[in-house]
C-alpha positions as CSV (number, residue, x, y, z in Angstrom):
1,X,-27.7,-15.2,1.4
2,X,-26.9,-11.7,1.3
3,X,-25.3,-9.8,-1.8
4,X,-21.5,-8.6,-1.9
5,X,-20.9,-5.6,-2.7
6,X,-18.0,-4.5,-4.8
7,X,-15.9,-3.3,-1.7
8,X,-16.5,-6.5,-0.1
9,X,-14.9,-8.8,-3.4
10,X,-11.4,-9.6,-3.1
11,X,-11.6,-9.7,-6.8
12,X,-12.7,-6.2,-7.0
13,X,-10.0,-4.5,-4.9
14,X,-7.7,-7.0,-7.3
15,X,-9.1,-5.5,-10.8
16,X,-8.8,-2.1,-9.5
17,X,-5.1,-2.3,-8.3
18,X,-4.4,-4.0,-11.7
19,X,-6.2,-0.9,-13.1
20,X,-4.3,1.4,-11.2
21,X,-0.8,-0.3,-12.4
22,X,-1.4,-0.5,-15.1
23,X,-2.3,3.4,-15.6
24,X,0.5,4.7,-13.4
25,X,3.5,1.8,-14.1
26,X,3.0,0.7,-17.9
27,X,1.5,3.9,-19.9
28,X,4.3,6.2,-18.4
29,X,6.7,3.5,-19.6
30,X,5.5,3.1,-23.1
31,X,5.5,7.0,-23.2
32,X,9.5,7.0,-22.1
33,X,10.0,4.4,-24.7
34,X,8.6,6.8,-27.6
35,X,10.7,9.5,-26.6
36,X,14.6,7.2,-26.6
37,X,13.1,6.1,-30.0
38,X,12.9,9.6,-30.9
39,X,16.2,10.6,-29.3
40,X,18.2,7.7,-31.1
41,X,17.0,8.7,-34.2
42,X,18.5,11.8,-33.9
């Protein structure tokens, strides 16, 4: 039986798009959010 490397795990090409997402997608959006709150408070 020979070992899998990381490149060779579905799962880890998986976690790291999930990462990558979640990096590029969500914390740009929760950064937009902060700055409407701020604009509607004004």
């Amino acid at each position: 039986d020979r070992k899998m490397f990381p490149w060779e795990n579905p799962a880890y090409y998986l976690s790291a798009l999930t990462l990558y997402v979640s990096v590029r997608y969500f914390l740009p959006e929760k950064k937009k959010e902060k700055v409407q709150d701020g604009d509607k408070r004004e």
